[in-house]
Structure formats: C-alpha cells, structure tokens
C-alpha positions in Angstrom: -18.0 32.7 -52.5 -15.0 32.2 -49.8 -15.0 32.9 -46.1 -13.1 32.6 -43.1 -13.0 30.5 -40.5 -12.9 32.6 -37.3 -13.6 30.1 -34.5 -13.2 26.2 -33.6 -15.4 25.5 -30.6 -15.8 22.0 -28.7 -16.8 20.9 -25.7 -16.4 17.1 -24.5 -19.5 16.9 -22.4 -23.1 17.9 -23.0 -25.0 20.7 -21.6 -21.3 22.6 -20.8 -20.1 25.7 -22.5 -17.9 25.1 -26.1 -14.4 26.2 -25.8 -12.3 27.7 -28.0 -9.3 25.5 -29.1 -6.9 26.4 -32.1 -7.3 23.3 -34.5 -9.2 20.3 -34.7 -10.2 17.1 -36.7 -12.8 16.9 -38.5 -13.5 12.7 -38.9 -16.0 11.7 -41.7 -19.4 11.0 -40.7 -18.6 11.4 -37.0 -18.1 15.2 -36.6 -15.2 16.9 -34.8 -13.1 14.7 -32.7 -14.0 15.1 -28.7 -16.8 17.1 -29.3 -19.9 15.7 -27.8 -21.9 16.3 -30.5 -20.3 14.3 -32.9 -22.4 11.0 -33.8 -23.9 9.2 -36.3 -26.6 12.0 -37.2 -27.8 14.6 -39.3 -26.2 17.5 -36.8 -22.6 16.5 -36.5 -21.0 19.9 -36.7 -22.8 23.4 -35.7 -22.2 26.7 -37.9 -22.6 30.0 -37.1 -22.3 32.8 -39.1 -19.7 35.6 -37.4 -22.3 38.8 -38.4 -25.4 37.1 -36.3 -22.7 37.1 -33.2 -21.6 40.8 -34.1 -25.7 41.9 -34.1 -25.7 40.1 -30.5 -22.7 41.6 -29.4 -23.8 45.2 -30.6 -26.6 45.2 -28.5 -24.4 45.4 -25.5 -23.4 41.4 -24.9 -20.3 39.8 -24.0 -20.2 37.0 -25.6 -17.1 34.4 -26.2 -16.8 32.1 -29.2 -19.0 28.9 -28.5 -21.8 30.8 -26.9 -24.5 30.0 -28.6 -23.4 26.1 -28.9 -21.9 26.6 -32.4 -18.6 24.6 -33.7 -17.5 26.7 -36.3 -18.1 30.2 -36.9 -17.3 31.8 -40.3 -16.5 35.4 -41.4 -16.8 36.9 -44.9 -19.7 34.2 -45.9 -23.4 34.9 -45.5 -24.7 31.4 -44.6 -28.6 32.8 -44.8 -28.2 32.3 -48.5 -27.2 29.0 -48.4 -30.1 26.1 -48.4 -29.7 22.1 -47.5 -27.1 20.3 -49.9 -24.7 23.1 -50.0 -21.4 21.5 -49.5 -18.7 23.5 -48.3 -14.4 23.4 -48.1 -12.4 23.9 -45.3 -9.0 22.8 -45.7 -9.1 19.3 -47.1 -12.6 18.5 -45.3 -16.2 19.1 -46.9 -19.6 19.7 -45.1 -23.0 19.5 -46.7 -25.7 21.1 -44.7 -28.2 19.3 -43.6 -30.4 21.5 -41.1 -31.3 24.4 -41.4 -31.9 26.4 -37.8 -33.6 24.5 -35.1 -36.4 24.2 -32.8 -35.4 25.0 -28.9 -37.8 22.9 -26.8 -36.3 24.6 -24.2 -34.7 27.7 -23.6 -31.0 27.6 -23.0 -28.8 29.6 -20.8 -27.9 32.4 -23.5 -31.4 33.2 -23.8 -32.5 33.2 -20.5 -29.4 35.9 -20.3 -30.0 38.0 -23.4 -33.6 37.2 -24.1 -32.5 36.1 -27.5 -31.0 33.2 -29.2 -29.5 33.6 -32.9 -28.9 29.4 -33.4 -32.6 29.1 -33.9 -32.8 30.8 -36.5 -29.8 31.7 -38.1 -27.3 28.6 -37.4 -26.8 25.5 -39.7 -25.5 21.9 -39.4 -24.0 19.7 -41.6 -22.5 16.1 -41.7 -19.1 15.8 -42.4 -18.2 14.2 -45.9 -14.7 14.1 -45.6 -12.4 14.4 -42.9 -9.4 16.8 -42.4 -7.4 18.7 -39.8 -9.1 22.3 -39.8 -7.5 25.4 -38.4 -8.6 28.6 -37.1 -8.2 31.0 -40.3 -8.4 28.7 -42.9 -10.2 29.6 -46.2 -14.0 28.2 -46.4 -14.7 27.6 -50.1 -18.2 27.1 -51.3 -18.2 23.8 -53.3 -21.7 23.7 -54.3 -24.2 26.1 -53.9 -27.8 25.4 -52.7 -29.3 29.0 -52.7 -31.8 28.9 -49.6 -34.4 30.3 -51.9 -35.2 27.3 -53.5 -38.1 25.4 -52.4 -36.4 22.6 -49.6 -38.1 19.3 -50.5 -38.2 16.1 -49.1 -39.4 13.4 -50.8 -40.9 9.7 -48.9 -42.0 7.3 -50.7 -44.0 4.7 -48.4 -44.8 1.5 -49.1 -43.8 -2.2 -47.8 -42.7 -3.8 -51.0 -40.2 -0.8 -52.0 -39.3 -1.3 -48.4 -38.5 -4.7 -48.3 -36.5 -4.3 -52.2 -39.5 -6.5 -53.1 -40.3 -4.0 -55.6 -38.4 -1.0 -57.2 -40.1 2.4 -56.3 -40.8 4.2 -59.8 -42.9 7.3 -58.0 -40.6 8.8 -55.8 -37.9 9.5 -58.2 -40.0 10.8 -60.6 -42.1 12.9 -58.4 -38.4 14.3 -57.2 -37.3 15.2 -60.4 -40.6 16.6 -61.5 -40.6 19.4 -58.5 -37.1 19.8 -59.8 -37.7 20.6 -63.3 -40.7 22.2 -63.1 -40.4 25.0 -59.5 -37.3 26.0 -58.2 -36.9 23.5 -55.6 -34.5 21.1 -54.3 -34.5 17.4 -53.1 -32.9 17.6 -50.1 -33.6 14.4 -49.1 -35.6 10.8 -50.7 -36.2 7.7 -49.0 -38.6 4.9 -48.9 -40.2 3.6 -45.5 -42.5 0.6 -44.8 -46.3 1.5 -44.2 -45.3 1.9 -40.4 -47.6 4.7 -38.9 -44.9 5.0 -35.9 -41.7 5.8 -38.7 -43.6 7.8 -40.7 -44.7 10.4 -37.8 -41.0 10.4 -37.1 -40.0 11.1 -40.2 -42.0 14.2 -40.6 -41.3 15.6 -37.6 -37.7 15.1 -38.0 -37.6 16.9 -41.6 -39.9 19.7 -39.8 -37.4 20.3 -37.8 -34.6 20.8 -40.6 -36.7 23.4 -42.1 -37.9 21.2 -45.4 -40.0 23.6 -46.6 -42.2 20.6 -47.9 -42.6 17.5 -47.6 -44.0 15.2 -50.6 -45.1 11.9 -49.5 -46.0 9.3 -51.8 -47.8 5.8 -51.6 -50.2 4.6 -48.3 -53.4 6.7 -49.2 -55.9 4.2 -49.9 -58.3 2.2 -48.7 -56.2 -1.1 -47.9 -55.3 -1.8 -44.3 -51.9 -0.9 -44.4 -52.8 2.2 -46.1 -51.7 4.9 -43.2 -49.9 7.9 -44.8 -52.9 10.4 -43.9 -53.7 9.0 -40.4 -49.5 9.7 -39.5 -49.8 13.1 -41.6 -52.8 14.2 -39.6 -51.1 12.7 -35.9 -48.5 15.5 -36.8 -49.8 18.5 -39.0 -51.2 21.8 -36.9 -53.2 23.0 -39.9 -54.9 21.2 -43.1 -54.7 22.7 -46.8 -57.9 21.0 -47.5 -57.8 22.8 -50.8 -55.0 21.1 -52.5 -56.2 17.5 -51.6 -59.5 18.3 -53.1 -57.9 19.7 -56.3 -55.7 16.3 -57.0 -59.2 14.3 -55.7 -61.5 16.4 -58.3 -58.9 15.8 -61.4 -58.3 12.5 -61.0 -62.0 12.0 -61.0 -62.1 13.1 -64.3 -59.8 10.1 -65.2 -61.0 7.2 -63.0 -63.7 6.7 -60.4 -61.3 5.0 -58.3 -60.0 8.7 -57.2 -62.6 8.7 -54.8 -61.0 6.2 -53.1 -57.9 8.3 -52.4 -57.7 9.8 -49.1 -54.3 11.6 -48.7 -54.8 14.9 -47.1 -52.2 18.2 -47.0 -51.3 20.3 -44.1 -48.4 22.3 -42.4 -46.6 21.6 -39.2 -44.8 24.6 -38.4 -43.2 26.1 -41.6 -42.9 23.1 -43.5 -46.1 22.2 -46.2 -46.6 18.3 -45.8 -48.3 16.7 -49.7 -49.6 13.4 -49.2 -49.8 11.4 -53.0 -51.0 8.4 -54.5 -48.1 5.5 -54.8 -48.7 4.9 -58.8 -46.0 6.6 -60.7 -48.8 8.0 -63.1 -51.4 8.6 -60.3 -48.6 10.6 -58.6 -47.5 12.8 -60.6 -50.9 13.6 -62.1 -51.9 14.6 -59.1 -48.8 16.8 -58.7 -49.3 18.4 -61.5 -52.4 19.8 -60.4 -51.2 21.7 -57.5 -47.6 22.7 -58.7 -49.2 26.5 -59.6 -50.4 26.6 -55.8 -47.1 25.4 -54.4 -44.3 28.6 -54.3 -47.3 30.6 -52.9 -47.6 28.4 -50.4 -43.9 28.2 -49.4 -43.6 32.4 -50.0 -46.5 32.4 -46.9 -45.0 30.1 -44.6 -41.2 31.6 -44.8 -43.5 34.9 -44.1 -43.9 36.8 -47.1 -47.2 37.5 -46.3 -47.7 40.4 -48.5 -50.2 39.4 -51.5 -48.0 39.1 -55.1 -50.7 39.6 -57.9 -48.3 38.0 -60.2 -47.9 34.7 -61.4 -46.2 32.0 -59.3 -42.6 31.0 -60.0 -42.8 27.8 -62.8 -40.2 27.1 -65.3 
C-alpha cells in the first residue's frame, strides 16, 4: 500500500491557480507553508489521486498540476478505497483524512471549461499530524487503513451538563463502540455540544459535507425546553426515515411508557443518514439496537447501490 507523490501544488492567494513548486513544508495542524489554504480546519491539505487527472486528461484536456485546486497528487495509490481516519506517510509527515470529496456551491473555472470537475467527487483532505519537508517523488506509505467501505459515522452527543464537564457523557462512547462492534463502521468523529439549536445545525451540515455516511446523535429529544435535537435535525434533513424512529418509539414502549415522550426523528441530507437517540446510556443503545439490521441497507442506497440485495444485511 505505497504510492508516489507526483505533484506539490500551492498557491498564496485564494481563488488563483496552484502552482507547481518542487518541495515544501508541511507544518502540523496548519497545512503546507504559503498555501492559502492552510488554517486551523478540517481541510488543510487537498489530495488528488493522479488516475482521476489521467481520465480528465484522456478526454482531450490540457491540464497542468494544481488544476483542480489539489495540493498533492499521488501515483501508484487508489485513494477511492481509503475512508476518513486513514493516516498516511510522506517523508517524515502524516495526514489523516478528514473529508471525503466536497460539495461545489459554485462551479469553478475547470468546470465551466470541461463540463466536469473530478475534486467533488474523487479528492480528499486531511489535517496535518505531523510536520515535515515533503518532496516531489517521495514514497507515500499507508500508515493506517480506513477502507472507504465501512460505514463513516459521526457520533454527537448533546446535552448542556456533558457540555459544561458538569457531567461525564456515558452514551456517546458506548453508542460509538456499539456501531463499531456490531456493523462495519467507523467513528470518524465524537464530540459533545450544549443543547444549542444554532451549533447543532452546523454541526450536521458540516459532517454532511465530509461525506459521514451517518450521523448518530444522542441526547436533546424530549420534552424539556432545552430539548432541541429534532427541531435542528429537521431545519437541516431533505428527507425523513420515519420508519426507523417509529421502530426505536414502538420498542421502547414495550419497556416504559415514558417512550412516548421521545421525539427524535431520522432523515437524510444529501448522502449522509442523520439518527437522532435518547441521552440515557441504556435508553440509547436500546434504541440502537433496534435499527442496526436496517442501517448498512440504508448506507448501500444512499452511496447508490440501488439494486435490491435479497440477502441479509452486513452484522457481525
């Protein structure tokens, strides 16, 4: 699992064309040095994999390194397989993706061109974990491997008392670990936010955007006044999964009239599936349990694999 990498592209202003330069450094949580892109964020450094640029180039396009906004672009290593919390080598410096594609609100200058645009869907970007000169032909070693075809989950616990360190949130980290054990998936990501309606949209959005393929949220569904998770999940989702709230709702019935009190709903904003559970460790992951059968069809649909599988979903 070793690459090459081809190309080292920067540019020192926005919205102008990456150049091609040689060698650079790669500074830890910052991104490369004079690169505009750099920052404290998610999307310090831009990858590209070389083959997606060859398919563009094969169709008749002349395009130099940096076309397509990318930083690094790598030969001999198929980055499609490779899913959030794959960390990567290059020279002394590591990577660990972070995002996965992204979403063009507007269409750049390559596309207007070529009518196409392969960083949408095929690049990647990762935060730098530690720093390093890099150089054009250096090896790029695959230091852990997230295969893309596990389930991408983010996990959000929400509550003000976690929050504040009041209390110690027992849900989340079980609810993690439970998706973990029991699918194929991943936590990508966990974190705990106060019952702010405002944070939580941006949250969601923002792990929409890295192509989480869902999103568990746990705590804020009931009836007290700070109790928001569904009314920020709803400001944000295109399409309810009415069904899987209505499972969790019907089972816990079975266990305490106090489920009907419980009004976290599902639904999917783009490709990503967004799972709103109770804030009780036991409550939680109850409720999971009812709908983890459900779940890897549900992913399989949304990445677009829409043909109908008679067999069993994917559990361990």
């Amino acid at each position: 699992m070793n690459g090459t990498l081809q190309q080292i592209c920067i540019s020192e202003t926005k919205g102008t064309v990456k150049q091609s330069v040689a060698s650079a450094v790669l500074i830890e949580n910052y991104g490369i040095e004079n690169d505009a892109h750099a920052g404290d964020w998610h999307r310090q450094v831009s990858l590209l994999d070389d083959a997606e640029i060859d398919t563009m180039r094969n169709k008749g396009f002349q395009l130099e390194p940096g076309a397509f906004g990318e930083n690094l672009i790598i030969k001999d290593l198929d980055l499609s397989k490779y899913g959030i919390g794959t960390k990567l080598g290059i020279g002394e410096a590591e990577l660990e993706i972070t995002q996965i594609g992204k979403v063009c609100h507007t269409h750049c200058a390559i596309y207007i061109e070529t009518g196409d645009c392969v960083m949408p869907r095929a690049g990647l970007f990762a935060q730098v974990k530690k720093g390093g000169v890099i150089n054009q032909g250096l090896r790029v070693e695959v230091l852990k491997d997230v295969p893309r075809r596990m389930i991408q989950t983010a996990v959000l616990t929400v509550s003000d008392t976690c929050s504040s360190g009041d209390a110690i949130d027992t849900a989340g980290p079980v609810v993690s670990d439970m998706i973990e054990t029991t699918l194929e998936a991943r936590t990508g990501w966990y974190g705990v936010v106060a019952d702010n309606k405002q944070e939580i949209i941006d949250i969601l959005k923002d792990f929409t955007e890295r192509r989480f393929d869902l999103i568990l949220t746990v705590g804020g569904t009931g009836c007290a006044e700070r109790d928001i998770t569904p009314e920020a999940t709803r400001a944000v989702i295109e399409r309810q999964v009415p069904g899987l709230a209505e499972a969790m709702r019907l089972s816990s019935m079975q266990i305490t009239p106090h489920a009907m009190l419980q009004r976290g709903i599902c639904g999917i904003l783009r490709s990503t599936l967004i799972i709103n559970l109770p804030g009780s460790k036991k409550a939680a992951t109850e409720n999971l349990q009812v709908i983890l059968p459900a779940i890897p069809h549900a992913i399989g649909l949304l990445r677009g694999n829409t043909v109908h599988d008679e067999s069993e979903p994917r559990i361990k």
